[in-house]
C-alpha positions in Angstrom: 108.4 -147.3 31.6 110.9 -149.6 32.7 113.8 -148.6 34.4 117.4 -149.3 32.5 119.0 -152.5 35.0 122.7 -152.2 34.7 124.7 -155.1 36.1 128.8 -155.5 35.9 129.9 -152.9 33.4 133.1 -154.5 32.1 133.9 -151.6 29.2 132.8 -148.8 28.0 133.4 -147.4 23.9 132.7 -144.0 22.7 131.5 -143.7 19.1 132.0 -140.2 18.7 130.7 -140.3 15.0 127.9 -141.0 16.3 127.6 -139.4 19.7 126.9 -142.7 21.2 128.3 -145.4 24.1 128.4 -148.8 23.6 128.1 -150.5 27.3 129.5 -154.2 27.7 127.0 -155.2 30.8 127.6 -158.8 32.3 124.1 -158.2 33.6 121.6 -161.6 31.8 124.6 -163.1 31.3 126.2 -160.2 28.8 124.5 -158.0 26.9 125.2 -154.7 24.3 123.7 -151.3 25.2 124.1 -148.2 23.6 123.3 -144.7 25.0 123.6 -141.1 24.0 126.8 -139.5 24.6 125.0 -136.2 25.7 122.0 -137.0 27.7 123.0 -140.6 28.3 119.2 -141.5 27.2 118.9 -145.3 26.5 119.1 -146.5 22.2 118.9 -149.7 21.9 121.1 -152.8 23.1 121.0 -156.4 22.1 122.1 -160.1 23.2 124.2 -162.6 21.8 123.4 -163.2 18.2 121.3 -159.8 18.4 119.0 -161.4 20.3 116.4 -158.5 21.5 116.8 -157.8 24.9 113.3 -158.8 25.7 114.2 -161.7 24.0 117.2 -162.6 25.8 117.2 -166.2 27.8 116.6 -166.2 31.3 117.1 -170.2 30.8 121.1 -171.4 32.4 121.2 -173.4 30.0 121.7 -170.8 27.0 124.3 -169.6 28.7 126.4 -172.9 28.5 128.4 -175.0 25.7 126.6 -178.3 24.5 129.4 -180.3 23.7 131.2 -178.4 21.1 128.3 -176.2 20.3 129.0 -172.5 21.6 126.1 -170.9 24.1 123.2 -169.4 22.2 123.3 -166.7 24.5 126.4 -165.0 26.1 127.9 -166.5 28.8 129.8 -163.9 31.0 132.6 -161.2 31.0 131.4 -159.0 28.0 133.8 -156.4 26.1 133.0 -154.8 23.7 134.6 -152.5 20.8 133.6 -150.7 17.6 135.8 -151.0 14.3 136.0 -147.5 11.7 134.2 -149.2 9.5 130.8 -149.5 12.1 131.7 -153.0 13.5 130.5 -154.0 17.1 132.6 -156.4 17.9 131.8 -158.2 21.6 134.7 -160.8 23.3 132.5 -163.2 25.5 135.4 -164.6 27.4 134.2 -167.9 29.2 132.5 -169.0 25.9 135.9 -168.1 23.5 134.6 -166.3 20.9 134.0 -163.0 19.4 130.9 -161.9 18.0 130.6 -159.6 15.1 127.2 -157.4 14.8 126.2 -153.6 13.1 125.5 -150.7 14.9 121.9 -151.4 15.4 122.6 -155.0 16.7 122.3 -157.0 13.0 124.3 -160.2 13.8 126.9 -161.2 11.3 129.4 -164.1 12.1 131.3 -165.6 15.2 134.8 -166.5 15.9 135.3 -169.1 18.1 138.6 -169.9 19.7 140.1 -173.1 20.4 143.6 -173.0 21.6 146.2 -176.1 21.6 145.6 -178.5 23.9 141.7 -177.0 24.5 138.9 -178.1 23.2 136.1 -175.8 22.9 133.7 -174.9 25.9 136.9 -176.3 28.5 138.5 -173.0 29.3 136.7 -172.3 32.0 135.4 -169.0 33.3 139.2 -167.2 32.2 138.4 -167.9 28.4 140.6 -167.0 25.6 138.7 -163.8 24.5 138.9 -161.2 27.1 139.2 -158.4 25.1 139.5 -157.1 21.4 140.9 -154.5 19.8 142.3 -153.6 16.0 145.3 -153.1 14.6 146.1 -149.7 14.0 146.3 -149.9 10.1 143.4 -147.6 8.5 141.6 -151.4 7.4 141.8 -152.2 11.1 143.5 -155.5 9.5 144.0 -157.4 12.6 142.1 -158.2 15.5 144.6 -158.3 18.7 141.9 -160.9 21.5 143.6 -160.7 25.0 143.3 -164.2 26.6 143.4 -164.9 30.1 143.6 -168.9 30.1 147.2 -168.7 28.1 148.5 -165.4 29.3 148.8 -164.1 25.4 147.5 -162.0 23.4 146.7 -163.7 19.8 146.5 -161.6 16.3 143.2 -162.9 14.2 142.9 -161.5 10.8 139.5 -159.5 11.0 138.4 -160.5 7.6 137.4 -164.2 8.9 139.2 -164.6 12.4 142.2 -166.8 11.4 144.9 -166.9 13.9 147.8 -165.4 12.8 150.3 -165.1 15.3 150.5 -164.8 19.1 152.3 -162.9 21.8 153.1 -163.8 25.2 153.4 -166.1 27.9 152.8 -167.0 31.3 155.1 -165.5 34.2 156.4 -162.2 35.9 158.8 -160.9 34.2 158.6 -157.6 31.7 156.7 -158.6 28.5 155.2 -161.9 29.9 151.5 -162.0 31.7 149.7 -163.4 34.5 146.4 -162.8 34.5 145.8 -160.7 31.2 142.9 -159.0 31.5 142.7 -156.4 28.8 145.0 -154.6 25.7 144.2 -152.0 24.1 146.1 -150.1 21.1 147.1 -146.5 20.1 147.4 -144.7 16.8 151.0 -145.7 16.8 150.6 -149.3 17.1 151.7 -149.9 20.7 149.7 -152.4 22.9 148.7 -151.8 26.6 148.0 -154.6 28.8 146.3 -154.5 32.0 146.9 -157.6 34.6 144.9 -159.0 37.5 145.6 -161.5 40.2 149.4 -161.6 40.9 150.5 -159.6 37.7 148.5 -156.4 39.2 150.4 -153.8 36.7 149.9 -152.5 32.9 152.6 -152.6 30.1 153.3 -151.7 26.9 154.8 -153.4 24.4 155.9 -151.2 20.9 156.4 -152.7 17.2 159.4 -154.5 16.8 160.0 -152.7 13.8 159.8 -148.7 15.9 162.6 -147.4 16.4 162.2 -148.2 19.9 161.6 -151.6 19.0 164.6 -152.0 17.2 166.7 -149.9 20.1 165.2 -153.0 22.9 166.7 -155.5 20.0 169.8 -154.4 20.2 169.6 -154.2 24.1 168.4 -157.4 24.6 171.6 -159.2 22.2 173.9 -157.5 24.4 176.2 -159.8 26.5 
């Protein structure tokens, strides 16, 4: 008999499968919700580690780093995605690290994110996971984590959130960021980027090896 307390919706995913929306909600600090797609009637949501929402801390202090220790509940700026194979996959950006649960909430591991020069916990409220979204193989392969604190976008392998390569860098110009909020992907493999403070503008960047890619190769060796 509760009514539904929405905070700062930070993404929205349609699971069209399932005629259901997943809602990242910065509201408690972060949390999952999921609604029908026709009626928009309330399912079910969870917190960090699938905490229950009833269960969810009210206590600052689960929402912060102890030492190297990551928050046991989420800390702030929620996204969310869903992988084909029934994934949820949630970037908590201020606390660097990606969590991994099932449709209903089920929690299954963590990636935590600590780039060079960082340790974990000292990003600060920018984080290094932003945003997450897959690579567009039919596995879903690759994670692709947008991170704010370095301006890049870094490629995790899905299976167990190795790094393994990067893209990007500070500054202005056409295929660098500042202030990377958000990529996303398409069917074809091209990533869109959406920028805040000064960089204000989206991009997309194609596969080197498109033809497209190739043809801004060529362009960029010319004299």
């Amino acid at each position: 008999s509760t009514p539904m307390i929405v905070g700062t919706i930070e993404e929205i995913r349609v699971d069209e499968a399932r005629n259901e929306i997943y809602v990242a909600d910065n509201y408690l600090g972060g949390r999952i919700l999921v609604f029908d797609l026709d009626t928009l009637a309330f399912k079910r949501g969870w917190g960090a580690y699938g905490h229950k929402l009833a269960d969810i801390s009210l206590n600052d202090a689960d929402h912060d780093w102890v030492g190297s220790t990551p928050p046991k509940e989420f800390q702030s700026h929620l996204t969310v995605n869903v992988s084909r194979d029934g994934l949820v996959y949630a970037a908590d950006r201020a606390a660097d690290r990606i969590h991994v649960t099932t449709r209903e909430g089920t929690f299954i591991k963590e990636f935590v994110f600590s780039p060079p020069g960082t340790k974990r916990g000292e990003t600060g409220s920018r984080g290094v996971a932003g945003s997450v979204t897959f690579s567009p193989d039919r596995e879903q392969k690759y994670l692709y984590v947008s991170d704010m604190k370095n301006n890049t976008i870094w490629f995790v392998n899905r299976a167990d959130g190795q790094v393994v390569g990067r893209y990007g860098s500070m500054g202005d110009n056409g295929g660098q960021f500042f202030g990377l909020e958000l990529a996303v992907t398409d069917s074809r493999g091209n990533i869109y980027t959406g920028e805040v403070f000064s960089g204000e503008r989206v991009q997309r960047l194609v596969p080197a090896d498109s033809p497209r890619g190739k043809l801004l190769d060529q362009l960029s060796q010319l004299p």
